[in-house]
C-alpha positions as CSV (number, residue, x, y, z in Angstrom):
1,X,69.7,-100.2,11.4
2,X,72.3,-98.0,10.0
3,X,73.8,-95.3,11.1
4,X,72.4,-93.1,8.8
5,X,69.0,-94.2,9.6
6,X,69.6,-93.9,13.3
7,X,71.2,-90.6,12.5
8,X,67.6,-89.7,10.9
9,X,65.3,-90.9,13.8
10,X,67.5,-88.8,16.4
11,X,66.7,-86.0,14.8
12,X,63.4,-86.8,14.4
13,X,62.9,-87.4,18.1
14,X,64.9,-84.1,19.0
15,X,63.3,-82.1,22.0
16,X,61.4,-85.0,22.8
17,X,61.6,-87.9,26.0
18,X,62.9,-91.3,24.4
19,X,64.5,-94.2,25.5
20,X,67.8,-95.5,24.4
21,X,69.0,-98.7,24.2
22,X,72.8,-99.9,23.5
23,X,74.8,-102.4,22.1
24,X,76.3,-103.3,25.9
25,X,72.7,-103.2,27.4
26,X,72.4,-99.8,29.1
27,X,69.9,-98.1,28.7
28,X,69.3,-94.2,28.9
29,X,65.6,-92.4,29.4
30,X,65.7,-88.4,28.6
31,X,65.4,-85.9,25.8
32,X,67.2,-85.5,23.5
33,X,69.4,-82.5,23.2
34,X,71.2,-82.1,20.6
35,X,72.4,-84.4,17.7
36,X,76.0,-85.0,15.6
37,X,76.6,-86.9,12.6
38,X,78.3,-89.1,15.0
39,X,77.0,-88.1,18.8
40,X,73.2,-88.0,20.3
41,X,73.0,-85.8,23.6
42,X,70.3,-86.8,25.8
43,X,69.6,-85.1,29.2
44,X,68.4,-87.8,31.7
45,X,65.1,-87.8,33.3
46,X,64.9,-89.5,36.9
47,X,61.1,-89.1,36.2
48,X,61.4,-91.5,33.5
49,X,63.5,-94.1,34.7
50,X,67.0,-92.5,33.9
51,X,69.7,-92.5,35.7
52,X,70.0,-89.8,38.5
53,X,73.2,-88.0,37.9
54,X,73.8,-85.7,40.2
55,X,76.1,-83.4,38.8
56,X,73.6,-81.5,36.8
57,X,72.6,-78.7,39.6
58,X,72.5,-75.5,38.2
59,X,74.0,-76.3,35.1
60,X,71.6,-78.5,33.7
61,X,69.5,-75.7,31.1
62,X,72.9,-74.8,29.4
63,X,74.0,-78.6,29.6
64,X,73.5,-81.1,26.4
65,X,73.4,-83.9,29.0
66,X,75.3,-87.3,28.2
67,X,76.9,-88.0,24.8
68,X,75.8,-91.3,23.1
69,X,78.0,-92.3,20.1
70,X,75.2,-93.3,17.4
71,X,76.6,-95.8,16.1
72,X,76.3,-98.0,19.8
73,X,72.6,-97.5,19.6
74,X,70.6,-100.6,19.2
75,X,67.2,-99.0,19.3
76,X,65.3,-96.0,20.2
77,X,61.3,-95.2,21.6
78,X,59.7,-92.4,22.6
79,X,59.6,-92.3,26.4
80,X,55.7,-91.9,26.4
81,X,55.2,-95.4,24.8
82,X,56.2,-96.4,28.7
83,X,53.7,-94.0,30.5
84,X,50.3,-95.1,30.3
């Protein structure tokens, strides 16, 4: 998929719980944030399977969460695919 296209379904998924999967394998469960030309954000979710950083505290509402270059994205679901 091209980064264009990947570009597209970020922001298409905005504000929602996805899953994200890169070229090196790891894989990142959370919403998504924010989105760059370049750059997803997504805010983990330990709910969902993500990873449990715990620097987030008190910070996390004003936080973007983890930046994800777009163009090291493989694929991308919507977190809820995994839930029932």
């Amino acid at each position: 998929m091209s980064q264009t296209n990947m570009f597209n379904l970020c922001n298409r998924y905005h504000g929602r719980n996805v899953r994200i999967t890169c070229h090196d394998g790891k894989v990142y469960t959370g919403e998504i944030t924010r989105v760059e030309r370049d750059m997803v954000w997504i805010r983990p979710s330990s709910d969902l399977g993500g990873y449990g950083f715990g620097y987030w505290g008190y910070r996390r509402r004003r936080s973007f969460g983890i930046g994800i270059a777009i163009g090291t994205i493989v694929g991308i679901v919507l977190a809820s695919a995994f839930l029932w």
